[in-house]
N, C-alpha and C positions, 0 to 999 in steps of 0.2 A: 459070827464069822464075817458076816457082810460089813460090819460095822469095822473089824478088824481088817480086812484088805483095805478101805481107806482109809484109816484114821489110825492104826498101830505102829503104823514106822514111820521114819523121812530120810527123805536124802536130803544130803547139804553140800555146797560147794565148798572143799578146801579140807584136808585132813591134818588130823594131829602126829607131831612124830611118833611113832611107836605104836600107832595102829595097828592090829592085827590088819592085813591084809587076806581079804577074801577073794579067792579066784572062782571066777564066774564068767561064761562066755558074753561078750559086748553084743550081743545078739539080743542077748536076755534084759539085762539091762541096759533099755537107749535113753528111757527120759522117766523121770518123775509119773507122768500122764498115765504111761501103758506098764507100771512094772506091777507085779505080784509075788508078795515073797513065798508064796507057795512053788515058783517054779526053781528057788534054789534052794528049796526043801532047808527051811529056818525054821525056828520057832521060838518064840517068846520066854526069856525066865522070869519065873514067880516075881523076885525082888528088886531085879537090877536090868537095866537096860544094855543091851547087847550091839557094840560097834564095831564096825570092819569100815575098812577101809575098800573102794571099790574101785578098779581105772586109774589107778594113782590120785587122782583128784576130787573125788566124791566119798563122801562118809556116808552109811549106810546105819541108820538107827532104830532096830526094833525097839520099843517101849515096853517093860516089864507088864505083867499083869497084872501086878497091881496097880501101876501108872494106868492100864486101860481099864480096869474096873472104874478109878475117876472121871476117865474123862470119857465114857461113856455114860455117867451117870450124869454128869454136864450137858453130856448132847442130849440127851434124854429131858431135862428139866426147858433145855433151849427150845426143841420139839416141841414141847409141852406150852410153854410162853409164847411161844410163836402163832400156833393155832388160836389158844386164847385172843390176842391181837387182833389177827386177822378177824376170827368170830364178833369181835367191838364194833367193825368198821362195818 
């Protein structure tokens, strides 16, 4: 779950037409840094990745679980090589 608060979603600047638009107090969402999508009660589907549109100008992209099954297993292998490394020097 830890792994998922940073690394399962992103915002990006600029939306597609036809976004769903998600209404969410600007309170909650102010930057990238401090957001959690636990506090707009989201959640991730299985297959496909999940966008809204946030502010008129910010896209808002949960990553499927399957997308985070990969790239947790990515950061996991990076983790892994990293220490190794370090442990050479």
């Amino acid at each position: 779950m830890t792994w998922w608060l940073q690394y399962g979603w992103q915002i990006v600047d600029g939306v597609k037409e036809g976004t769903e638009r998600l209404v969410v107090d600007e309170a909650v969402i102010t930057s990238r840094e401090n957001f959690n999508p636990l506090q707009i009660n989201v959640a991730p589907r299985e297959d496909n990745h999940s966008v809204w549109s946030i502010h008129g100008n910010q896209t808002l992209i949960l990553f499927s679980l399957s997308r985070c099954e990969t790239l947790y297993q990515r950061y996991l292998v990076n983790q892994s090589a990293a220490r190794v490394k370090n442990l050479r020097k």
